[in-house]
C-alpha positions as CSV (number, residue, x, y, z in Angstrom):
1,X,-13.8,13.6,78.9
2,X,-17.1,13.8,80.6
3,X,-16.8,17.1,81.7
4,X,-16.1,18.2,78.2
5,X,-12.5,19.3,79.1
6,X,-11.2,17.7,76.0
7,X,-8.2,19.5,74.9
8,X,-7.0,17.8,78.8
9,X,-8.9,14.7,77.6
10,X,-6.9,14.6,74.5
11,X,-3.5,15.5,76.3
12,X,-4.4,12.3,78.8
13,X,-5.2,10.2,76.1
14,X,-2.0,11.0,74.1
15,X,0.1,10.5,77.1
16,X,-2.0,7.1,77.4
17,X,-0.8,5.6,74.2
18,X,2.5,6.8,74.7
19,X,2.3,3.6,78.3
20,X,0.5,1.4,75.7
21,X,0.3,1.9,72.7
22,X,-1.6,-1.7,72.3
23,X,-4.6,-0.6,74.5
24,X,-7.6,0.0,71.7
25,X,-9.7,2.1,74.2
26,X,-7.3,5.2,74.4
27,X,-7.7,5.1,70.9
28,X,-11.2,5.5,70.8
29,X,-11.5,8.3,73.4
30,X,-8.4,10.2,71.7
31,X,-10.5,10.0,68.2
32,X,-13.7,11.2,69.9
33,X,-11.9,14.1,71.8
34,X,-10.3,14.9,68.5
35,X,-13.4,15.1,66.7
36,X,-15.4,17.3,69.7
37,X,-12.2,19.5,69.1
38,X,-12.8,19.3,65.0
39,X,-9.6,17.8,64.6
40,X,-10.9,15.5,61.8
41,X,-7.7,14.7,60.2
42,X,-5.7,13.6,63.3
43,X,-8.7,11.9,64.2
44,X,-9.2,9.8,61.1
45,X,-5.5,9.3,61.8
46,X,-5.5,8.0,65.2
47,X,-9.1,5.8,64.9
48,X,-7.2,4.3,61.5
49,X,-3.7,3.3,63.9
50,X,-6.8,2.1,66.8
51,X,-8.7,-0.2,64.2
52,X,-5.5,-1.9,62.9
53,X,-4.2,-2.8,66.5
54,X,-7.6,-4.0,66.9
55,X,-9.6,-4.4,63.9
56,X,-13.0,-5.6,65.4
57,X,-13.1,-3.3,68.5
58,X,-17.0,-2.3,68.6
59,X,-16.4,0.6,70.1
60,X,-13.9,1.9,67.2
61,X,-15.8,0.8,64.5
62,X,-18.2,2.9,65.9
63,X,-16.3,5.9,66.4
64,X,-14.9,5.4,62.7
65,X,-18.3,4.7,61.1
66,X,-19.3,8.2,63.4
67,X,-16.5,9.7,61.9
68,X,-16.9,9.2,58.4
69,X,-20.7,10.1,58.1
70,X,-19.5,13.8,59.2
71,X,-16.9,13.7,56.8
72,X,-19.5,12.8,54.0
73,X,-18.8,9.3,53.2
74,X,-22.2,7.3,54.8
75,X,-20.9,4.3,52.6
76,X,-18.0,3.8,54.6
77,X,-19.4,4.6,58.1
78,X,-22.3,1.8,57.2
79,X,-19.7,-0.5,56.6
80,X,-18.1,0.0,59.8
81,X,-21.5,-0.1,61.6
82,X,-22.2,-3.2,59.9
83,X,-18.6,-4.8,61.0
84,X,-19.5,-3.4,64.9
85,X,-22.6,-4.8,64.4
86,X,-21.8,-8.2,63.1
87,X,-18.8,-8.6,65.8
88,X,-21.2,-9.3,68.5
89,X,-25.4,-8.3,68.0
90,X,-26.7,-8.6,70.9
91,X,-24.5,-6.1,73.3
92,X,-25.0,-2.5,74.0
93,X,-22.3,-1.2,71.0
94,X,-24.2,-3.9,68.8
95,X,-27.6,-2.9,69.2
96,X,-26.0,0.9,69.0
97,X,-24.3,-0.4,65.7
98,X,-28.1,-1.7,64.8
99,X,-29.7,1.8,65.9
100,X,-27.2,4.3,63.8
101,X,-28.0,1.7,61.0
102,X,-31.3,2.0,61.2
103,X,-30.7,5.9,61.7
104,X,-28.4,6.0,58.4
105,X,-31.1,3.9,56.3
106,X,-33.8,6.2,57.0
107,X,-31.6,9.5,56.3
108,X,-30.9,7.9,53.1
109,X,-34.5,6.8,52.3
110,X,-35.7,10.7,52.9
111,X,-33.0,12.0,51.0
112,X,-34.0,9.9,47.8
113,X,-38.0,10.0,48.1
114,X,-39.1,12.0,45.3
């Protein structure tokens, strides 16, 4: 995945879920290699399946919230930031939740400035 190899990243990850299904990680890297591949509906999809195995995995709310501000909808990917957020503040995928908060406010305050 770090090499940017993600159709192979995405083949891994697939094959992945196929061992376990339960593991919320493969999830998460299969949605983000779907989205560097502009697969947004079979991401959506798979980050969707990811979240309901494990509904307060920072790492896909993240993804989700991520997800959903490129498809247009900052209300929902604010929501998710805020449930990533709130799951547990003070470590590294909270304070990120914090950041693309803070990110997202400011976006939306230049955007509505007259």
């Amino acid at each position: 995945f770090s090499l940017q190899r993600y159709e192979e990243a995405a083949a891994q990850f697939e094959s992945a879920l196929v061992l376990d299904p339960a593991e919320p990680t493969c999830y998460g890297y299969l949605g983000a290699a779907y989205l560097e591949l502009n697969r947004t509906v079979e991401a959506e999809a798979i980050l969707t399946k990811g979240l309901a195995i494990a509904p307060a995995d920072q790492s896909l709310l993240l993804e989700t919230g991520y997800l959903y501000l490129l498809m247009g909808d900052s209300a929902r990917a604010r929501s998710l930031w805020q449930q990533a957020r709130a799951a547990d503040p003070a470590s590294r995928l909270g304070v990120e939740a914090e950041k693309m908060l803070a990110e997202l406010d400011q976006q939306t305050q230049t955007t509505t400035a007259p």
